[in-house]
Backbone as JSON, one array per atom type, in Angstrom:
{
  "sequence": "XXXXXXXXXXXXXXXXXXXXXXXXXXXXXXXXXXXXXXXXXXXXXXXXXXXXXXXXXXXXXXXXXXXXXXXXXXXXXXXXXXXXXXXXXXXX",
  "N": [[-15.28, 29.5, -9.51], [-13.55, 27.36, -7.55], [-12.02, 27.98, -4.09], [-9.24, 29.15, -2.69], [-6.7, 27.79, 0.07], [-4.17, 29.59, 1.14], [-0.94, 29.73, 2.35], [2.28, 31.01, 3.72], [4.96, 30.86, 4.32], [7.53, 31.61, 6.7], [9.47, 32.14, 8.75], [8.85, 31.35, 11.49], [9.18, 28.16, 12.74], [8.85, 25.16, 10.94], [6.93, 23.34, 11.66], [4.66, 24.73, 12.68], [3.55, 25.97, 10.39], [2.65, 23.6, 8.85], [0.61, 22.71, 10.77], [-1.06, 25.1, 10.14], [-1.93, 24.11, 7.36], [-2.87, 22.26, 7.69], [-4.93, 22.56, 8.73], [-6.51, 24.48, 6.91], [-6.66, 22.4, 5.23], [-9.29, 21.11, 6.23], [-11.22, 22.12, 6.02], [-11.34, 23.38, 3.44], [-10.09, 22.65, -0.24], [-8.41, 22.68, -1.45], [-4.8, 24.29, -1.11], [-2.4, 26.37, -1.22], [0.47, 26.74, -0.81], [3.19, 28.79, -0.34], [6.4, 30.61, -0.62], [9.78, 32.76, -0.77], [12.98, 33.12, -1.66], [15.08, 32.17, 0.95], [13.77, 30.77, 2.17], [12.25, 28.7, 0.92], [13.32, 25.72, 1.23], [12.38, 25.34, 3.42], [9.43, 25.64, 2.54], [9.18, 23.5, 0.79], [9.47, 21.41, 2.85], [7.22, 21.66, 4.15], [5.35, 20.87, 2.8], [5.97, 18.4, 2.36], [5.47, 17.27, 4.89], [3.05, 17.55, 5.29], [2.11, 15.76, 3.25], [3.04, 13.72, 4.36], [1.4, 13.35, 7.15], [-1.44, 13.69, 6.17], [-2.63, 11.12, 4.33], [-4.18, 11.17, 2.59], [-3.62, 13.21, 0.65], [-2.4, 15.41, -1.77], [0.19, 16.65, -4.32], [-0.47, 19.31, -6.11], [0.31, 21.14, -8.11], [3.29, 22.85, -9.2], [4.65, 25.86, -9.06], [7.17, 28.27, -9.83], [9.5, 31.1, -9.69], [10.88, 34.11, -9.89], [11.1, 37.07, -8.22], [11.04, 41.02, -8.4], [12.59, 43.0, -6.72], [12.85, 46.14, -4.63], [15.78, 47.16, -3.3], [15.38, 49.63, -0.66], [17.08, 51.0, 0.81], [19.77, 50.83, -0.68], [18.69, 51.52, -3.44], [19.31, 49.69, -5.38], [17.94, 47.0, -7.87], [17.23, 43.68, -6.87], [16.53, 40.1, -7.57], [14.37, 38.06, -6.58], [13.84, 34.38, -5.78], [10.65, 32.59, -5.94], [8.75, 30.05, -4.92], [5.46, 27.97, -5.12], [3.44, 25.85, -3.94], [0.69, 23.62, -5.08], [-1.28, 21.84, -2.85], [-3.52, 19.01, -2.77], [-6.76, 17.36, -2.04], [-7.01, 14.31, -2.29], [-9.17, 12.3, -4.54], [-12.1, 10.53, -3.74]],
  "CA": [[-13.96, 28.97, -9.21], [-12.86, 27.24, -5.77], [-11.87, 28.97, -3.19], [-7.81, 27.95, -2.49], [-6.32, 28.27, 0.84], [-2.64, 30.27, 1.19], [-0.14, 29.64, 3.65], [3.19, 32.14, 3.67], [6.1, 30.71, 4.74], [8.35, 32.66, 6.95], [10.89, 32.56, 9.87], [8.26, 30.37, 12.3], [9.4, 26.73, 13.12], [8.11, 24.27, 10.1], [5.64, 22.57, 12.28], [3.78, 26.02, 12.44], [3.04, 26.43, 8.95], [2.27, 22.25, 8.35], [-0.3, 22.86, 11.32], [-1.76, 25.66, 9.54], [-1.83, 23.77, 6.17], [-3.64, 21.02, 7.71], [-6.73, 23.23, 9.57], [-7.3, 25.07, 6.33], [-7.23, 21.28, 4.3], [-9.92, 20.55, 6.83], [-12.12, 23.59, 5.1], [-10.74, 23.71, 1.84], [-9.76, 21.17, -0.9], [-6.89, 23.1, -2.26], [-3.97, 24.82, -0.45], [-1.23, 27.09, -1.98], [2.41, 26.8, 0.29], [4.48, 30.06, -0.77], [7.9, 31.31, -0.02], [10.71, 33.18, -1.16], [14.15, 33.26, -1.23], [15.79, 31.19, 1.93], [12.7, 30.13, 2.79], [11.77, 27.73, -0.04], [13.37, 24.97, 1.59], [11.13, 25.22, 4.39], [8.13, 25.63, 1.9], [8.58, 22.0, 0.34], [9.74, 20.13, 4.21], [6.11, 21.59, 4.57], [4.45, 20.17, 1.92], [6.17, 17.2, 2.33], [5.33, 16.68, 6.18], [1.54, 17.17, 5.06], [1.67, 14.63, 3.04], [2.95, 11.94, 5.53], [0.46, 13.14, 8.19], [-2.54, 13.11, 5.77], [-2.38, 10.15, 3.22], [-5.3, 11.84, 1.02], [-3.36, 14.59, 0.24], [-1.37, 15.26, -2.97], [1.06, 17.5, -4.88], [-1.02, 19.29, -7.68], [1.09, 21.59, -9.0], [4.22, 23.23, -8.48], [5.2, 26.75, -10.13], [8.36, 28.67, -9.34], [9.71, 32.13, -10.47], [11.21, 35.23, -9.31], [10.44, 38.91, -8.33], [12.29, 41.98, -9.0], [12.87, 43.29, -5.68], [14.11, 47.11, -5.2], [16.52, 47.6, -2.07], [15.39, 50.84, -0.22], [18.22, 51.98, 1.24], [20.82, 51.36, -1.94], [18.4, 52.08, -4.44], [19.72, 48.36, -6.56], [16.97, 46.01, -7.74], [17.39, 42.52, -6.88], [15.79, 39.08, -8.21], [14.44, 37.14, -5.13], [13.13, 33.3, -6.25], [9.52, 32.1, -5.24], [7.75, 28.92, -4.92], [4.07, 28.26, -4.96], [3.11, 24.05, -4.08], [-0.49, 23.19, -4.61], [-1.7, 20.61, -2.4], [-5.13, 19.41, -3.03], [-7.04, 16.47, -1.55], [-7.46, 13.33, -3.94], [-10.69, 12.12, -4.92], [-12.41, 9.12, -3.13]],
  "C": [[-13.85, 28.66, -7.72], [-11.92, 27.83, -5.21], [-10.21, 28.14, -3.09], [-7.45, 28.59, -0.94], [-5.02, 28.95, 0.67], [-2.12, 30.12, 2.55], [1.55, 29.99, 3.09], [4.17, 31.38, 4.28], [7.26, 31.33, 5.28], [9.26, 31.88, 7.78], [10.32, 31.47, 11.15], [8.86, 28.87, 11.88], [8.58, 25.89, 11.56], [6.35, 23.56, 10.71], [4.05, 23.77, 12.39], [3.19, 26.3, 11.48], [2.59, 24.76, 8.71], [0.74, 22.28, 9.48], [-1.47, 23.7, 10.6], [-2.28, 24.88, 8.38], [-3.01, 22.75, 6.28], [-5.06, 21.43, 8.29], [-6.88, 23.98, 8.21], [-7.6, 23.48, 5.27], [-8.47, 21.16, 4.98], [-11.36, 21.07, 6.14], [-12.13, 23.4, 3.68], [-10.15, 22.61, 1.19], [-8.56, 21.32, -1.22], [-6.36, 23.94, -1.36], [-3.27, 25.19, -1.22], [0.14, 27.3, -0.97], [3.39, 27.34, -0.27], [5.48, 30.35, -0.35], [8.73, 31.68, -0.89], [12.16, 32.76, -0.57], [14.69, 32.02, -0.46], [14.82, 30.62, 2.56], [11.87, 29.17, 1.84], [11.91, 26.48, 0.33], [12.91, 24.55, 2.07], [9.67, 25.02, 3.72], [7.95, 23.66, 1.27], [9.18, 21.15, 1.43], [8.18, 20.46, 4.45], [5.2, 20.71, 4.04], [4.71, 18.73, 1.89], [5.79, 16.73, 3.47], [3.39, 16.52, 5.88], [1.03, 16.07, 4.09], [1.52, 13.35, 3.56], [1.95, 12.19, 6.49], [-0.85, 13.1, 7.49], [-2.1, 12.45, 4.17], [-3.58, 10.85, 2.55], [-4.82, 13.3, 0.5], [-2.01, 14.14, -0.96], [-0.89, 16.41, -3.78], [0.2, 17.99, -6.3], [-0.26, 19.79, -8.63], [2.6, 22.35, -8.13], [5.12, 24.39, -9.08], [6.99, 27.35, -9.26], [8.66, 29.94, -10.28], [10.76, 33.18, -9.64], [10.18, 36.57, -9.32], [11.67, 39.55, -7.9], [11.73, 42.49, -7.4], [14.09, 44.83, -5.63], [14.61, 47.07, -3.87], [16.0, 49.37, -1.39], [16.4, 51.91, -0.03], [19.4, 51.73, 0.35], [20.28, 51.52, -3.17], [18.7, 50.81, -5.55], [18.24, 48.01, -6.7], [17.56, 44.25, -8.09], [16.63, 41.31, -6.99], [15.63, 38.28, -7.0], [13.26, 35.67, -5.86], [12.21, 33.16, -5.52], [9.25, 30.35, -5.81], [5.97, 29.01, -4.85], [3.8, 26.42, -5.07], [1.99, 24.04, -3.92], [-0.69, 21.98, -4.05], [-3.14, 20.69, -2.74], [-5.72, 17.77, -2.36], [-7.35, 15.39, -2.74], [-8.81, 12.48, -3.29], [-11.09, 10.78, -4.21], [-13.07, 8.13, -4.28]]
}
């Protein structure tokens, strides 16, 4: 099985994580662009800025879900949404 890259989506600037995205395409054919929660938005401006800066790149798949999430300090468990966008390079 090929190897996929991962890139985490957090709290850093967009351009930070589309930089990353684009030095592991350089390596790797496939990429995985994750995030939760309030940070999903940010996960597909990423995926979308790597596509305008490399034209051989393309949307493979695109899952979505939640996780059960327990609170520490009140003891609740709460449902936090994820993303997961494969990019992958298209074929010559």
């Amino acid at each position: 099985m090929e190897a996929v890259g991962e890139v985490f989506v957090g709290k850093k600037p967009a351009m930070n994580y589309v930089t990353a995205t684009l030095l592991q395409l350089a390596e790797k054919s496939k990429i995985c662009v994750k995030a939760r929660g309030r940070m999903i938005a940010k996960a597909v401006t990423v995926a979308e800025m790597v596509k305008r800066f490399n034209k051989n790149v393309d949307v493979e798949s695109i899952k979505i879900g939640s996780e059960e999430r327990t609170m520490e300090n009140v003891g609740r468990t709460r449902y936090v949404s994820t993303i997961e966008i494969t990019l992958s390079k298209k074929e010559a």
